[in-house]
C-alpha positions in Angstrom: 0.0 0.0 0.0 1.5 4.0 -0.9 1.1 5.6 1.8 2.0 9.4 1.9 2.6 11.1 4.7 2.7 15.4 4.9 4.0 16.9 7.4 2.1 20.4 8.1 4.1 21.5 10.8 6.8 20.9 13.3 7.6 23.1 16.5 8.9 22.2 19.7 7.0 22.5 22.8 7.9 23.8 26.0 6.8 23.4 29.5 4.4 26.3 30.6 6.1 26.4 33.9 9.6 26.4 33.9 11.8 24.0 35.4 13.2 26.0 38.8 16.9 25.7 38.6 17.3 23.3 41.8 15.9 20.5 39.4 18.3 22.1 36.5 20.1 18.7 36.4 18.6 15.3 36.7 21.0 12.3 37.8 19.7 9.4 36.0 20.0 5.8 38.5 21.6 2.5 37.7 18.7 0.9 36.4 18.3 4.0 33.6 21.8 3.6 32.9 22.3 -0.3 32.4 18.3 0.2 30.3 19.1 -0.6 26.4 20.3 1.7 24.3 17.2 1.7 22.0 14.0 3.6 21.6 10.8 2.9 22.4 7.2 4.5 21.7 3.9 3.7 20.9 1.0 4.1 18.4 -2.6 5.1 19.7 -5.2 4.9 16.6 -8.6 6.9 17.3 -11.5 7.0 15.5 -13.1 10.0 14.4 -15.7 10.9 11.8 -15.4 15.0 11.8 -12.5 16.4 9.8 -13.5 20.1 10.4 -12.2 19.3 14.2 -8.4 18.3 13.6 -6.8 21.8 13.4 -8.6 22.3 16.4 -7.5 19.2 18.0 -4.0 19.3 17.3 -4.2 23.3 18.9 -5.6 21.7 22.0 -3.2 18.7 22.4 0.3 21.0 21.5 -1.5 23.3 24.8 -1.9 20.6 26.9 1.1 19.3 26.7 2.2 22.6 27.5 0.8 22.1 30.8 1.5 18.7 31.3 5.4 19.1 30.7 6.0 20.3 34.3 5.3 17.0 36.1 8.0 15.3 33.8 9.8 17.8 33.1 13.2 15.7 32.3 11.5 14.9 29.1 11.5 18.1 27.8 15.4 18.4 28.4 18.4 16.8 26.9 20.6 13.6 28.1 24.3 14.4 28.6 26.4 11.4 28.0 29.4 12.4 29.6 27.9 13.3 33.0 24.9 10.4 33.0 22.1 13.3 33.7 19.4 14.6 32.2 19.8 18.7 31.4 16.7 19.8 32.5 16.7 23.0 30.0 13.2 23.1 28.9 14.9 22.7 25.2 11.2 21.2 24.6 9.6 18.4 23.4 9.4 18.1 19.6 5.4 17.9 17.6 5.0 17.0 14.6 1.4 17.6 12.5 1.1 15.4 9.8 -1.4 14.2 7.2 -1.8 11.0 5.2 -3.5 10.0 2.5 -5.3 7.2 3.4 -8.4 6.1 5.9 -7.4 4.5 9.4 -9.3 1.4 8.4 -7.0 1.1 5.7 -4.0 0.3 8.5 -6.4 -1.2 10.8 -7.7 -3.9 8.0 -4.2 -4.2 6.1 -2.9 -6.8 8.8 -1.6 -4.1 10.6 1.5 -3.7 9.2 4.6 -2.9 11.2 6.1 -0.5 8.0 3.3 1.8 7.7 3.4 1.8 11.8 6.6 3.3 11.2 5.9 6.1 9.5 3.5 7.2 12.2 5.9 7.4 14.9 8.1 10.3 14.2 11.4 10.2 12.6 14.9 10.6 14.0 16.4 14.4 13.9 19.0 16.3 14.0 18.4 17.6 17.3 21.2 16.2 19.7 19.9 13.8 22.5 16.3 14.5 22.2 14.3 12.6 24.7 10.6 12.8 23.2 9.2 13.3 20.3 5.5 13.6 19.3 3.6 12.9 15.9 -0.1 13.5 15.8 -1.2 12.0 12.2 -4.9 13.1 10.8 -6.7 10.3 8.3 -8.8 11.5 5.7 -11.5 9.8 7.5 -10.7 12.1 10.4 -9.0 9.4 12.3 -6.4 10.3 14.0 -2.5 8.2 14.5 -0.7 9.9 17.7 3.1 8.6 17.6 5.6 8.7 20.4 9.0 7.8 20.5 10.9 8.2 23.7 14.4 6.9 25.1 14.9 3.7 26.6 17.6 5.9 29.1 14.9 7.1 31.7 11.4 5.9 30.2 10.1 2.5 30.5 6.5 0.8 29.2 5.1 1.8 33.1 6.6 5.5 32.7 5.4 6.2 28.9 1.8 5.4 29.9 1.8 7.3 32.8 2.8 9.9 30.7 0.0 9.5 28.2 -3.0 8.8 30.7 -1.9 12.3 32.6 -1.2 14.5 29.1 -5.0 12.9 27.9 -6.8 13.6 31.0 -5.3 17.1 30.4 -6.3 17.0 27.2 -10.0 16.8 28.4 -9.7 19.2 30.5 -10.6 17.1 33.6 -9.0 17.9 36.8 -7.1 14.9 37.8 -5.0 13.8 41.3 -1.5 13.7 40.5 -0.8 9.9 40.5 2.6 9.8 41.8 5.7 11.1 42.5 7.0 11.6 38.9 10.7 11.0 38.1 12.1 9.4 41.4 14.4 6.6 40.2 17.4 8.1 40.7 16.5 8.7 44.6 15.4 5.3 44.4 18.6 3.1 42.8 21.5 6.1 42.5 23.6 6.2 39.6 26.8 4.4 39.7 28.1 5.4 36.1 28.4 2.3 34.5 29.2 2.6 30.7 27.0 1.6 27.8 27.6 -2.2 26.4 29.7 -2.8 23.1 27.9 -2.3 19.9 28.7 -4.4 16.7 28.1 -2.9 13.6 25.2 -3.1 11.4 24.9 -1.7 8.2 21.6 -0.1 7.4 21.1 -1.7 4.4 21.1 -5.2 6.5 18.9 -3.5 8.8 16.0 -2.7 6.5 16.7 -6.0 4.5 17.7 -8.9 6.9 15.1 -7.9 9.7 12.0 -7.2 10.5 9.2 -7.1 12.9 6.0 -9.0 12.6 2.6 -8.6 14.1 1.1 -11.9 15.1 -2.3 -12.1 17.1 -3.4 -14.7 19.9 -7.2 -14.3 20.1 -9.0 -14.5 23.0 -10.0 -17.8 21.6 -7.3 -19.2 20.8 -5.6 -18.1 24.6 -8.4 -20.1 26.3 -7.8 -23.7 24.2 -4.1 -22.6 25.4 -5.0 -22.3 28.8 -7.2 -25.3 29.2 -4.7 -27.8 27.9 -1.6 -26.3 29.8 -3.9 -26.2 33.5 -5.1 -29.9 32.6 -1.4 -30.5 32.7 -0.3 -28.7 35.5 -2.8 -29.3 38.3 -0.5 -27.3 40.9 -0.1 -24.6 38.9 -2.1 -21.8 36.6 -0.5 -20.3 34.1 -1.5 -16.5 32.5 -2.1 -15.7 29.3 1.3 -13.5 28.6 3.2 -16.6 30.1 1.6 -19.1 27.7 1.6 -16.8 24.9 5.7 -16.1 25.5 5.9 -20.1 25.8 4.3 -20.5 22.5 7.1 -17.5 21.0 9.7 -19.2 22.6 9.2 -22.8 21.5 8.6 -21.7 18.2 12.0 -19.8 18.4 13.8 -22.9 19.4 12.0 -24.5 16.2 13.6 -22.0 14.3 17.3 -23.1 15.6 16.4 -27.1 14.8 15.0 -26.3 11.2 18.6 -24.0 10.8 20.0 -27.4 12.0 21.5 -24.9 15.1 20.3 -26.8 18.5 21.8 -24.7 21.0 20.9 -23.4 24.5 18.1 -21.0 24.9 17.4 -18.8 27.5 14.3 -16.4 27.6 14.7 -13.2 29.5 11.6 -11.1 30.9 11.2 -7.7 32.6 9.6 -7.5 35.8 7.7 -4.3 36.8 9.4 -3.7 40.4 6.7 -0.9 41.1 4.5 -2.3 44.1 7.0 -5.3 44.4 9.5 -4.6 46.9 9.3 -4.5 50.6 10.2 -1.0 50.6 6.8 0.6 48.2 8.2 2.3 45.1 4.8 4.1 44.1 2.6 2.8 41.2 3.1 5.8 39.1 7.3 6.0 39.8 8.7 7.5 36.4 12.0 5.9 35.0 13.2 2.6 34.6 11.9 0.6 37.6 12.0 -3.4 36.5 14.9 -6.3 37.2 14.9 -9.5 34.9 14.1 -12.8 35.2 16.3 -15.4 33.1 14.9 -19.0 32.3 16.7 -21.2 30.7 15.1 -24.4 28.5 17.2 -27.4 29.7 15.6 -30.2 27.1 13.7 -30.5 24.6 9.9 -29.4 26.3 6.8 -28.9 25.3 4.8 -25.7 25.3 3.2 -26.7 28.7 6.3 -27.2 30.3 8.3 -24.0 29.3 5.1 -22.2 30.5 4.9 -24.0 33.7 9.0 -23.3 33.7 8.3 -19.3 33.1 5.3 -19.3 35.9 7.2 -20.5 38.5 10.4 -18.5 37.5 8.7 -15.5 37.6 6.8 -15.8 40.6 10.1 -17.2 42.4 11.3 -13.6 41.8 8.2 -12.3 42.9 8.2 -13.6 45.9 12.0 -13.0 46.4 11.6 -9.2 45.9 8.9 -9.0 48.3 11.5 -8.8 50.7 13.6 -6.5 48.9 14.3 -3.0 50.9 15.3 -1.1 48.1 16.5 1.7 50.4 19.3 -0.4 51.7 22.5 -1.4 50.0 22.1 -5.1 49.8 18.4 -4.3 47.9 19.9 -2.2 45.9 22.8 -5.3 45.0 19.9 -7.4 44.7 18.4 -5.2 41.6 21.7 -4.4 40.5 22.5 -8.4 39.8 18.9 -8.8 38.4 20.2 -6.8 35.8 23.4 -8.2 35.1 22.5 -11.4 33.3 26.0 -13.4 33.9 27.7 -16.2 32.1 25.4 -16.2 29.6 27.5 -18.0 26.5 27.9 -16.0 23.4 26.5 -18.9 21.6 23.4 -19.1 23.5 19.8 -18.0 21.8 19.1 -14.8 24.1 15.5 -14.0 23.6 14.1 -11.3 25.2 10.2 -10.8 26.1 8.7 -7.9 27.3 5.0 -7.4 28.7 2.7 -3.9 28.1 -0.4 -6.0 29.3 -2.4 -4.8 32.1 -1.1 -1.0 31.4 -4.1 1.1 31.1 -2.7 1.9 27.7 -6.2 1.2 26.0 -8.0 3.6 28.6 -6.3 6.4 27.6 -9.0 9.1 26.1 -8.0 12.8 24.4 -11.1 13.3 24.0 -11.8 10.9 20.7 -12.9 8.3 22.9 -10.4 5.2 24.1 -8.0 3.8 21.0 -9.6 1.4 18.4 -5.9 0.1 18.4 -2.4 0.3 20.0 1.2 -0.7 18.2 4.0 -0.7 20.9 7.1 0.3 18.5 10.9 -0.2 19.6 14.1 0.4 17.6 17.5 -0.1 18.3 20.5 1.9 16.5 21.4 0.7 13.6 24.3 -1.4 15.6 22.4 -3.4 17.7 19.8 -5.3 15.6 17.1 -6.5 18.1 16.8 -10.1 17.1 14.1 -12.9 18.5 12.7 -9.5 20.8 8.9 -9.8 21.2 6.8 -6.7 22.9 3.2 -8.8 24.2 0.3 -6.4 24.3 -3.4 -6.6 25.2 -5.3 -6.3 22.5 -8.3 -3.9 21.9 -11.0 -5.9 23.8 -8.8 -7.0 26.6 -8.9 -10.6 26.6 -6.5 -11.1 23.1 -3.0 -10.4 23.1 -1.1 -9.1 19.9 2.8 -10.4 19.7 4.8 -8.2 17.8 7.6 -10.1 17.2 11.9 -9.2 15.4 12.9 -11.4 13.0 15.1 -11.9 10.9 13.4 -12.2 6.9 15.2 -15.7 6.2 13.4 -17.0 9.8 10.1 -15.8 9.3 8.9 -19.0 7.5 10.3 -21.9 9.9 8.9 -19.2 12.9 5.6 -19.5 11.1 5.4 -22.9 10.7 6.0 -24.1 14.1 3.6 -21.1 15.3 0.8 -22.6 13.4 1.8 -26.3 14.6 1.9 -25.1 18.7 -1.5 -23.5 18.1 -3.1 -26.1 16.1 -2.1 -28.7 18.8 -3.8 -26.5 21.6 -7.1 -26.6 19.5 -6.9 -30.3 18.8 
């Protein structure tokens, strides 16, 4: 499908109160600072039939975000690499207006596909260390694409909706309770300057033609066959949906290494939200990077029942160990620290990597269109760090689905496919 996208206007926005100078320059904490070194964002489609209203609109959201900005106001400044803050100089947070020449249904009915999601979420600039960036995208049905791509250095999946529920409720001009204490990680888990990891170069031409990410669906359906074959299983144990569905990903995965004739070790990593976790509270709403991960390793050949039972107890055993966590002392704050660190991991083994946006309010977010008719989660990584075998699980618009968007690499994508449609077709049998 052509799709053409016009961009109308591009200023950057500013918070309406400024940033006093005692919060000038923000210290970013270990967990920010041993985060990825990729972008992340998000895609919220809304439905809307009256075209006359989108100049309109797009005045009203650049003014809300005005007043929004204070609250997070280390988004609106620029990261310093050297030093490992955040300058706080109200530099401002870059909107874009665009226009394209198609109808929302058009993406929403064309398999969803990640390329045209792309070209929603606003492109890389010139602008040096630029920590959001906004794209609010009018259909010519009147529906509207609102793109946001943040840093993976102080803003996680928790942080970026928190974000997004307080600039909408702002948006509709409804007087809300301020949910939380903003940015507070690096109170939380202090910096300790720890440098970036190595990068191997990638070539952009083997970026846009060796990988790319794929959208695949588990209906609500579909997740209950799943869940009443793997409970008949495993009487001492339910799983949920986002750990059968990442079983499923990750047994088809290791089908991919036996049809390249490459059995090797696999080892799934997951992020654990830490907010509400610890023995010490760390508020719901904290902003930054607040999670530690959970490493399970597939010893034998298993079935889908079994790595899910595997990934239920693994994650709950960490659960249950960071219940006791006191993050304000030193030996909590080695415990999140070593979460992190993910050692002896072999070079050779298959590291994949699922993360989980389910149960975010992400779908109850309302400017003032009425709640998305669908969300795309978007990640990118720079061009020297492909992100392969990465899946990002969301809930899907009616709550009960989840949609798997899943990176590839192109040659993979067939032997993915096929043991995908064998997993699922035994779970219906």
């Amino acid at each position: 499908m052509k799709m053409n996208i016009e961009k109308h206007s591009s200023k950057f926005i500013k918070p309406l109160v400024p940033t006093p100078p005692t919060l000038r320059y923000y210290k970013i904490s270990f967990l920010d600072e041993l985060a990825p070194s990729m972008d992340i964002g998000v895609v919220l489609f809304f439905s809307e039939n009256n075209n006359d209203h989108n100049t309109k609109f797009v005045t009203q959201l650049e003014q809300s975000l005005e007043k929004t900005l204070p609250r997070f106001y280390p988004l609106a400044g620029r990261y310093v690499d050297e030093t490992y803050t955040v300058d706080c100089n109200d530099n401002g947070v870059e909107f874009i207006h665009a226009k394209v020449n198609i109808k929302l249904q058009d993406i929403i009915a064309n398999e969803k596909n990640s390329k045209l999601v792309d070209k929603l979420i606003p492109p890389k600039t010139g602008e040096a260390n630029l920590l959001l960036a906004i794209q609010a995208t009018m259909f010519e049905c009147g529906g509207v694409a609102l793109g946001v791509r943040t840093t993976h250095r102080i803003v996680d999946a928790s942080t970026l909706c928190t974000f997004l529920s307080e600039w909408a409720a702002m948006n509709r001009e409804e007087h809300t309770e301020i949910t939380g204490p903003g940015f507070n990680t690096s109170s939380l888990f202090p910096g300790r300057c720890f440098p970036p990891g190595p990068l191997q170069p990638i070539s952009d031409d083997d970026m846009s033609t060796k990988y790319i990410r794929k959208l695949y669906p588990f209906s609500e359906s579909a997740i209950s066959n799943m869940k009443a074959k793997a409970n008949a299983s495993m009487c001492d144990r339910h799983c949920s949906k986002v750990q059968l569905v990442s079983a499923v990903i990750w047994n088809a995965l290791i089908g991919v290494d036996r049809a390249n004739n490459n059995p090797r070790e696999s080892i799934l990593v997951q992020a654990v939200n830490l907010r509400g976790k610890t023995a010490s509270l760390i508020p719901k709403h904290s902003c930054g990077n607040l999670f530690v991960l959970c490493a399970t390793k597939a010893v034998v050949v298993e079935t889908t029942e079994e790595l899910a039972n595997r990934l239920t107890s693994n994650v709950k055993e960490t659960i249950r160990n960071f219940s006791k966590v006191d993050h304000n002392s030193e030996e909590g704050k080695l415990s999140v620290l070593n979460s992190i660190s993910l050692p002896n991991i072999r070079e050779s083994t298959n590291l994949i990597t699922i993360s989980s946006w389910c149960k975010f309010p992400y779908y109850e977010i309302d400017f003032g269109l009425g709640t998305p008719t669908w969300i795309a989660p978007w990640w990118i990584a720079p061009s020297s760090m492909p992100m392969v075998n990465t899946t990002c699980l969301m809930d899907e618009a009616q709550g009960n689905g989840i949609d798997a968007h899943v990176f590839l690499e192109v040659k993979d994508v067939p032997y993915f496919e096929e043991a995908l449609r064998r997993q699922i077709g035994s779970f219906a049998a």
